[in-house]
DOLO-636914 format. One record per residue (C-alpha): residue number from 1; residue in three letters; y negated, x negated, z. Coordinates in Angstrom, 3 decimals, decimal comma. Layout:
// DOLO-636914
<NUM "ALA" <Y X Z>>
...
***
This chain:
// DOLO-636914
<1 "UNK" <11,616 -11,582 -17,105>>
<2 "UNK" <11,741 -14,527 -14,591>>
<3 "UNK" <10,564 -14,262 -11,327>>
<4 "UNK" <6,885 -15,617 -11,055>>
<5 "UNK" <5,912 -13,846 -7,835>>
<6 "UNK" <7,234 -12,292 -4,336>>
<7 "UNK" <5,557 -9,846 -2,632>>
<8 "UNK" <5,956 -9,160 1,239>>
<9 "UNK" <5,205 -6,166 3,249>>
<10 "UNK" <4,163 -7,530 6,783>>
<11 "UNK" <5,544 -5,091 9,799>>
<12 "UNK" <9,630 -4,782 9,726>>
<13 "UNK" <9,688 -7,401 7,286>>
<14 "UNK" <8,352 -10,732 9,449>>
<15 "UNK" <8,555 -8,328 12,550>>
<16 "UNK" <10,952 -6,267 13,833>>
<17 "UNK" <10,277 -2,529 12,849>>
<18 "UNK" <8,328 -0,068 14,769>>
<19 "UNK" <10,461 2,677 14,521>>
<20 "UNK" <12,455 0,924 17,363>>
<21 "UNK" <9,644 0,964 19,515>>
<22 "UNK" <8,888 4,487 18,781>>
<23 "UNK" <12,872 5,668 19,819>>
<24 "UNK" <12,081 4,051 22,828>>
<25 "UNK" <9,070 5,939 23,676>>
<26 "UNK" <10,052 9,070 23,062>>
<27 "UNK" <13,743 8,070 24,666>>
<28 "UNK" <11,156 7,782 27,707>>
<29 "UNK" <8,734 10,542 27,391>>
<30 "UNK" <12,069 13,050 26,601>>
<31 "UNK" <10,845 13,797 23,377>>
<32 "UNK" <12,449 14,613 20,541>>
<33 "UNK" <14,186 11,739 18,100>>
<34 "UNK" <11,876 10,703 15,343>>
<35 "UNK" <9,339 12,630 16,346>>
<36 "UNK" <6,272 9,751 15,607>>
<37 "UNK" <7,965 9,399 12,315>>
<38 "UNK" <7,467 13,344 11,920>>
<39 "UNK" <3,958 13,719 12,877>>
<40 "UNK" <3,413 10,176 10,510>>
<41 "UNK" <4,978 12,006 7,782>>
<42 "UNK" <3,234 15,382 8,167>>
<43 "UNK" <0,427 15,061 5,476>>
<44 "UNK" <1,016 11,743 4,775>>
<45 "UNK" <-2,002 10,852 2,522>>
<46 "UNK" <-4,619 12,698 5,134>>
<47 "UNK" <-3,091 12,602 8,529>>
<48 "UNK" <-4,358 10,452 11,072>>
<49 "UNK" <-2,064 7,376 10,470>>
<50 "UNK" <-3,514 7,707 6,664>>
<51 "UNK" <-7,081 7,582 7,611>>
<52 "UNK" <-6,993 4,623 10,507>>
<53 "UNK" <-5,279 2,795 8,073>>
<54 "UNK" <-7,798 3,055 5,249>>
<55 "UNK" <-10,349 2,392 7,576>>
<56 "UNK" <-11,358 5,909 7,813>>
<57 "UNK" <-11,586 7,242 11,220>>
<58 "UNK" <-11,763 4,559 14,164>>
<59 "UNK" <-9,960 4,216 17,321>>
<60 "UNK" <-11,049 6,721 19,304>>
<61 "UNK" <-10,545 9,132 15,957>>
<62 "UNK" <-6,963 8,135 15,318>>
<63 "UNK" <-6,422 8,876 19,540>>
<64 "UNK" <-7,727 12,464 19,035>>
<65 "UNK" <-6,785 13,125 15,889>>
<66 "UNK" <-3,217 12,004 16,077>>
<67 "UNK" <-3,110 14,145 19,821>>
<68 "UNK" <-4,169 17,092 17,245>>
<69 "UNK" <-1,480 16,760 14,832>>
<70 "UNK" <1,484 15,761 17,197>>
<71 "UNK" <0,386 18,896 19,529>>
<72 "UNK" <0,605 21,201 16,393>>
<73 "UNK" <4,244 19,868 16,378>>
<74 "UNK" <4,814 20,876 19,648>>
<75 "UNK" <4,686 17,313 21,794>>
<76 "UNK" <1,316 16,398 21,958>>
<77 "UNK" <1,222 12,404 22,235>>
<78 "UNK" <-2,408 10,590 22,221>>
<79 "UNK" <-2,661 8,173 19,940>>
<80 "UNK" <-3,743 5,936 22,236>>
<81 "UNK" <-0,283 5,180 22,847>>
<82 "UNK" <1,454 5,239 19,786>>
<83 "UNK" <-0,807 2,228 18,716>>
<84 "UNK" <0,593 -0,920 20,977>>
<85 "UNK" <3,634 0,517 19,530>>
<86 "UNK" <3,588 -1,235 16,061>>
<87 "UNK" <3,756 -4,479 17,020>>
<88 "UNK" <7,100 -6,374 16,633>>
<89 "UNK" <9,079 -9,589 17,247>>
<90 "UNK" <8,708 -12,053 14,688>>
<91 "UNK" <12,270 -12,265 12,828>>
<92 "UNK" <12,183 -16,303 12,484>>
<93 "UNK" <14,655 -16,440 9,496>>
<94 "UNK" <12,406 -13,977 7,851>>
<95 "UNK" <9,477 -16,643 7,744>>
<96 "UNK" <11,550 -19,260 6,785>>
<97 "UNK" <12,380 -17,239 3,674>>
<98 "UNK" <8,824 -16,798 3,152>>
<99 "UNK" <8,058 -20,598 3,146>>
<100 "UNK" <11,199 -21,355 0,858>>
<101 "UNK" <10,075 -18,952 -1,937>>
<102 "UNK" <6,336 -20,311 -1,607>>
<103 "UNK" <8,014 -23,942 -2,582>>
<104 "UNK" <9,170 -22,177 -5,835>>
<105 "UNK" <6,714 -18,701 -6,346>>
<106 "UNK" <3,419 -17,180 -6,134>>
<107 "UNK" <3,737 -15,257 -2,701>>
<108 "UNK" <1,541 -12,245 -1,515>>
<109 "UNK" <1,301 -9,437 1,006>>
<110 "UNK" <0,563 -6,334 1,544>>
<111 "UNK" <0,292 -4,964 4,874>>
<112 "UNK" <-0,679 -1,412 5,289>>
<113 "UNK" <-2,660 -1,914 8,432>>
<114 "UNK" <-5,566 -0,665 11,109>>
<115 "UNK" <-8,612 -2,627 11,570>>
<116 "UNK" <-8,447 -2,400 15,168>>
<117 "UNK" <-5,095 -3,026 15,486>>
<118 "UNK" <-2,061 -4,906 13,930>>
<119 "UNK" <-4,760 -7,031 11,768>>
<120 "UNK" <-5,164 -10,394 10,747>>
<121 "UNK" <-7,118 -11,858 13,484>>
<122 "UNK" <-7,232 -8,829 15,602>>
<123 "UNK" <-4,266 -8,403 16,764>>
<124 "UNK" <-4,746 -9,738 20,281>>
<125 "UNK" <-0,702 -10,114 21,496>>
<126 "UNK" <0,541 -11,517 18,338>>
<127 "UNK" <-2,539 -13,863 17,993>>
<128 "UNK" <-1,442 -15,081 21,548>>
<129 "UNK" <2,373 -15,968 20,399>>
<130 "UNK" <0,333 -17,500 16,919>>
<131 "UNK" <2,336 -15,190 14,798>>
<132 "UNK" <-0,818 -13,763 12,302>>
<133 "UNK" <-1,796 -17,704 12,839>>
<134 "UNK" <1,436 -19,073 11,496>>
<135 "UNK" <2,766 -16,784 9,023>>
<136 "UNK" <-0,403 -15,594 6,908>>
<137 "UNK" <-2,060 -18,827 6,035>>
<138 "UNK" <1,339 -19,216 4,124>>
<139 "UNK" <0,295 -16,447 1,574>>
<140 "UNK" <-1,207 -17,324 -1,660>>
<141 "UNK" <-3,248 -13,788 -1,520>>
<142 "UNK" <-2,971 -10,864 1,140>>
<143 "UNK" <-3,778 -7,406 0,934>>
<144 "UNK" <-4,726 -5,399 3,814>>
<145 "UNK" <-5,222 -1,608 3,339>>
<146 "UNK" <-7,967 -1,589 6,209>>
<147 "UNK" <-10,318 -3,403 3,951>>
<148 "UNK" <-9,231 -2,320 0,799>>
<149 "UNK" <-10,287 1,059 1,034>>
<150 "UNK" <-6,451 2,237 -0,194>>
<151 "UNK" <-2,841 2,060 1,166>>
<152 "UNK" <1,007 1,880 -0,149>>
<153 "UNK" <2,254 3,880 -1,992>>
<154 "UNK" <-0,680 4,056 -3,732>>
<155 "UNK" <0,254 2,246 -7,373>>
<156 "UNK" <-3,010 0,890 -7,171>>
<157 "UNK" <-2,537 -1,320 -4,278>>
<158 "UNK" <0,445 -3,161 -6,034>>
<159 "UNK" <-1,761 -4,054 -9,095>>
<160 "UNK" <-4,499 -5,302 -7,503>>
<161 "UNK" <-1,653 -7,573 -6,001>>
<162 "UNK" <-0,592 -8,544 -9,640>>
<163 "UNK" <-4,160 -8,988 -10,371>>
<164 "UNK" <-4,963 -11,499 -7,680>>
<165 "UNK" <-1,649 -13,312 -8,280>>
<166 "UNK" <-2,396 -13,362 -12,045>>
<167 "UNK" <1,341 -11,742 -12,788>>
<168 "UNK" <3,039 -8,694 -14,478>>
<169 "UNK" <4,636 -6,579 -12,485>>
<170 "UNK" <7,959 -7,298 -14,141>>
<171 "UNK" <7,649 -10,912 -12,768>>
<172 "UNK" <7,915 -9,668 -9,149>>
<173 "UNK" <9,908 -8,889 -6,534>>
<174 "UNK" <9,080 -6,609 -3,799>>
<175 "UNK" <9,668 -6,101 -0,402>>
<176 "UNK" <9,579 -3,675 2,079>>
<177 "UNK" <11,422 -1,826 5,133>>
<178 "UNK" <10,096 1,840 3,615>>
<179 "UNK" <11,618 2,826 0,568>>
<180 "UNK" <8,534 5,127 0,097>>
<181 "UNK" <6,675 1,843 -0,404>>
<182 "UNK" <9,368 0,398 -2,573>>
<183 "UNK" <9,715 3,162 -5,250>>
<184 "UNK" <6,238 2,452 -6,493>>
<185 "UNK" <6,863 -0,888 -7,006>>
<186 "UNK" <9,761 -0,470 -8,483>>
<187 "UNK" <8,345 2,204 -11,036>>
<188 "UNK" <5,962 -0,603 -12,052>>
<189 "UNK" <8,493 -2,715 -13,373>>
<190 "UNK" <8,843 -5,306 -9,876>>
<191 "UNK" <11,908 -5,905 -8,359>>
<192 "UNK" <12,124 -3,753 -4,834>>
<193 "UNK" <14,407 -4,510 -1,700>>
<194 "UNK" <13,899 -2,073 0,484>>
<195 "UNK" <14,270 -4,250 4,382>>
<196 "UNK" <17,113 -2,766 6,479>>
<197 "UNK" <17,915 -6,201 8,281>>
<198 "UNK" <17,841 -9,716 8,040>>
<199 "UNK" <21,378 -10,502 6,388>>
<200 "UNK" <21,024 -7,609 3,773>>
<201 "UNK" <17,292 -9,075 2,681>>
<202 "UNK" <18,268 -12,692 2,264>>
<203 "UNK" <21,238 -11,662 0,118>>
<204 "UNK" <19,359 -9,523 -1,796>>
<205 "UNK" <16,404 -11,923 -1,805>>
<206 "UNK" <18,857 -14,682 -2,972>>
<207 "UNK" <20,789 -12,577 -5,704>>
<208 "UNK" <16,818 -11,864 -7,070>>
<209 "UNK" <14,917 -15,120 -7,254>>
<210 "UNK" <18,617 -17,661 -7,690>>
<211 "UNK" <17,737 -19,533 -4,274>>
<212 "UNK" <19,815 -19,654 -1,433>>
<213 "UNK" <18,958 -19,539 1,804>>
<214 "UNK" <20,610 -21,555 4,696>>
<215 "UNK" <18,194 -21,593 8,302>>
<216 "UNK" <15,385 -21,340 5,612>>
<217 "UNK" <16,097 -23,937 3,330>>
<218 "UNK" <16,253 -22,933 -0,332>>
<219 "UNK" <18,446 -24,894 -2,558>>
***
């Protein structure tokens, strides 16, 4: 089927990934590698990371809750300051991509995200550099789990995407920097590229949807 629609994840695809920020933390708190990733993946549809990000608990919640679960592990860490951690550089070339493929597709998004932080609009230090401001207005519909009540990899989340963009999912192509979030997709029938880097996405991206892309211009 020909490609009608591309979908975008938001954090480690137009930003550079958390889990950079996280190995630096715990490189200086001397704890062990990956453990943020751990305690994410520990109960991963009821943990703390699930429930902030489906709008569940609030702030002050996610802080306890998350200084519950990581202390079960053995290294407690409040949540407190895992949280400024999520926010990344914006990859440039990334949101060129995004404005090439609008010229020619339907484009959505769908960020799994926390209402107090990392949101449209709320997101105080990204707001600042006009990074929310600059790349979201480009979407044709977005999809944040903190108001939708559910979150990847939930199938659900990627046809209400379909729904709003008035495609099939084997019209789209999907991407993400979690492969977690990309097998869903994929099951549906879309297209997934799972984000490692920049280079790898565009090629992929380009192989996909027949454009190429040279410092964002599509041909």
């Amino acid at each position: 089927m020909t490609v009608e629609a591309v979908i975008w994840d938001f954090g480690g695809v137009f930003t550079t990934s958390p889990f950079e920020a996280f190995a630096r933390y715990e490189a200086e708190k001397g704890l062990p590698k990956d453990l943020i990733r751990k305690v994410n993946s520990t109960n991963p549809d009821s943990n703390a990371w699930a429930l902030f990000e489906r709008n569940e608990i609030d702030a002050k919640g996610f802080d306890e809750l998350f200084l519950a679960e990581s202390t079960a592990l053995g290294h407690p860490v409040p949540g407190r300051e895992v949280l400024p951690l999520i926010s990344g550089a914006v990859r440039p070339r990334m949101v060129a991509a995004l404005k090439a493929c609008k010229q020619h597709f339907k484009v959505g998004c769908i960020t799994n995200n926390m209402v107090s932080h990392h949101s449209p609009g709320a997101d105080a230090p990204q707001q600042a550099a006009g990074a929310m401001g600059q790349i979201l207005p480009l979407f044709d519909h977005v999809i944040e789990s903190s108001k939708a009540g559910v979150r990847k990899p939930d199938p659900a989340i990627y046809l209400m995407m379909c729904a709003a963009l008035g495609v099939k999912p084997e019209a789209c192509v999907y991407l993400d920097d979690l492969g977690i979030n990309c097998k869903p997709a994929a099951a549906l029938g879309m297209r997934a590229i799972k984000v490692v880097d920049v280079d790898q996405t565009l090629a992929e991206l380009s192989a996909t949807t027949g454009l190429i892309f040279e410092d964002g211009v599509a041909a």
